[in-house]
C-alpha positions in Angstrom: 29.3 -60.0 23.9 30.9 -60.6 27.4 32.0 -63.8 29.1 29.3 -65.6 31.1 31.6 -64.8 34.7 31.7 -61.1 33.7 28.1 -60.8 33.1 27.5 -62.5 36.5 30.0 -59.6 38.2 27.2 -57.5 37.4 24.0 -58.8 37.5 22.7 -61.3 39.7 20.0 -63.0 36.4 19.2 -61.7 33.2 15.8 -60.0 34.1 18.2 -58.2 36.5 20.0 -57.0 33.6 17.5 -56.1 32.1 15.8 -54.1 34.5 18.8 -51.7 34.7 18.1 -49.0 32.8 14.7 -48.9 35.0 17.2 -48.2 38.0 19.3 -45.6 35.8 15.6 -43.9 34.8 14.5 -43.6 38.6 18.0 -42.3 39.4 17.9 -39.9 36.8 14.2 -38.6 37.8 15.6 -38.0 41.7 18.4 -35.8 40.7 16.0 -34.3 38.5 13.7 -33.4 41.3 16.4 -32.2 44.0 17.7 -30.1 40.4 14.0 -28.1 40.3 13.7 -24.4 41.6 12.6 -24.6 45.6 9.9 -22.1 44.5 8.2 -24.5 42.2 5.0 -26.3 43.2 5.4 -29.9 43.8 3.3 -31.6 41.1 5.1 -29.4 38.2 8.2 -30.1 39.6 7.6 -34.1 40.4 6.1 -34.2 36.6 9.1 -32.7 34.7 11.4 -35.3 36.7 9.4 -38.2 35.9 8.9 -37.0 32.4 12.8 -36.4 32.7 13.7 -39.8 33.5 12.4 -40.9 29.6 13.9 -38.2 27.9 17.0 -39.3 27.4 16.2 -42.6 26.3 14.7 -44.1 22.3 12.3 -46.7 23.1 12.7 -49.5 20.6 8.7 -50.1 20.2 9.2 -53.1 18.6 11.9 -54.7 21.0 9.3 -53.4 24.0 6.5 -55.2 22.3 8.2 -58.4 22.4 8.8 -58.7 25.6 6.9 -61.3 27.6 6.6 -61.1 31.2 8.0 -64.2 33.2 7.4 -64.5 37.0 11.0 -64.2 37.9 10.9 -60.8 35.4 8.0 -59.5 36.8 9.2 -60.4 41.1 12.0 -58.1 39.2 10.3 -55.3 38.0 8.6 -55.1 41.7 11.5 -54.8 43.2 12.7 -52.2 40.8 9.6 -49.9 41.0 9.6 -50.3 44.7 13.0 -49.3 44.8 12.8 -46.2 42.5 9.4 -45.0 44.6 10.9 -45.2 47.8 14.4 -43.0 46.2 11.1 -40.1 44.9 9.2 -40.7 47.7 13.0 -39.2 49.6 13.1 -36.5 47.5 9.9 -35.5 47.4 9.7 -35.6 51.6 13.2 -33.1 51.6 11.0 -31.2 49.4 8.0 -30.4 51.0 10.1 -30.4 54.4 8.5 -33.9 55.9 9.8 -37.1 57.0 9.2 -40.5 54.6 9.2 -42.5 57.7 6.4 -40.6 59.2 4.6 -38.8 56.6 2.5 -41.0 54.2 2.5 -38.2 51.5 5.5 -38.5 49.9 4.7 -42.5 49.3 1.7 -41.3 48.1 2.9 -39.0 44.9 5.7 -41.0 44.7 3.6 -44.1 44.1 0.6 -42.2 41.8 3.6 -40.7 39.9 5.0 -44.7 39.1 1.7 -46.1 38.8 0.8 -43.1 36.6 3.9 -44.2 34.2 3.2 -47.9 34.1 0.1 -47.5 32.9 0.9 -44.8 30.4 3.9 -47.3 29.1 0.9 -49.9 28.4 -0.9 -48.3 27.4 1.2 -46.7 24.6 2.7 -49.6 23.6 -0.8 -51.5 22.8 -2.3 -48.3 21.0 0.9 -48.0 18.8 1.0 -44.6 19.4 3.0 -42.1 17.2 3.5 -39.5 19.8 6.7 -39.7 21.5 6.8 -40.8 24.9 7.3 -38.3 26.9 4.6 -35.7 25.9 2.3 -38.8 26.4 3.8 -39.3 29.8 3.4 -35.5 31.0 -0.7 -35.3 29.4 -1.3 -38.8 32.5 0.9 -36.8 35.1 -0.9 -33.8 34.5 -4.3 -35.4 34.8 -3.1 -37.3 38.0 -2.2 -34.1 39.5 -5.2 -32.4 38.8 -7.0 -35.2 40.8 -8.2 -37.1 37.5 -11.4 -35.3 36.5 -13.2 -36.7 33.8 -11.5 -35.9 29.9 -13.3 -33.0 28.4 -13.8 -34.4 24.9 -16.0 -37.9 24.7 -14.1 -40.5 24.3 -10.6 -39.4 25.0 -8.5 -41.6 26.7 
């Protein structure tokens, strides 16, 4: 509903507008994590940011389902994920009192955490699930930061 020139003001393509709520989720999951208690343990904290970041937001399943990726969407969605990792890869050095540029842990949560999420959206997308997101989202962060052991029920997944 906007003018072809006022659309361009703001975004650069249209899988760059699209990818904008991805930047306002990560942004939302940093100030989320600098917002947690000092005294809470990094995994809990990192998870209830992440988890955070979807909270807000009602996924229209069906309108995510018919999206098909495109190269020029997908070189997008790169550069968005590596964007948001390196802003909770920040905040989750200043957290554990390290350095990003030095310390390769805080790339490393920071990227589990994001991969963790991409693969939960997938996978609840292609199952149809009829959970909500989020609780779906916290069960993989939890298992991630308990180091993945095997599900205790057969064929859980």
């Amino acid at each position: 509903g906007v003018s072809a020139r006022t659309f361009n003001n703001y975004f650069a393509s249209k899988d760059e507008a699209f990818l904008a709520t991805a930047y306002d989720r990560g942004a939302r999951m940093q100030a989320a994590l600098a917002a947690r208690p000092a005294e809470e343990p990094l995994w809990p904290a990192v998870i209830e940011a992440v988890v955070h970041g979807f909270a807000t937001e009602a996924v229209d399943l069906r309108q995510a389902r018919r999206i098909r990726p495109t190269p020029t969407l997908a070189a997008e969605q790169l550069k968005a994920i590596m964007v948001i990792e390196q802003g909770l890869a920040e905040g989750i050095a200043r957290r554990i009192g390290t350095d990003v540029e030095h310390d390769l842990y805080p790339r490393l949560v920071a990227a589990a955490a994001l991969s963790a999420t991409r693969v939960t959206i997938e996978h609840w997308l292609r199952t149809e699930s009829a959970l909500p997101f989020p609780p779906v989202l916290r069960d993989a962060l939890e298992r991630v930061a308990a180091g993945l052991p095997l599900p205790v029920e057969q064929g859980r997944s």
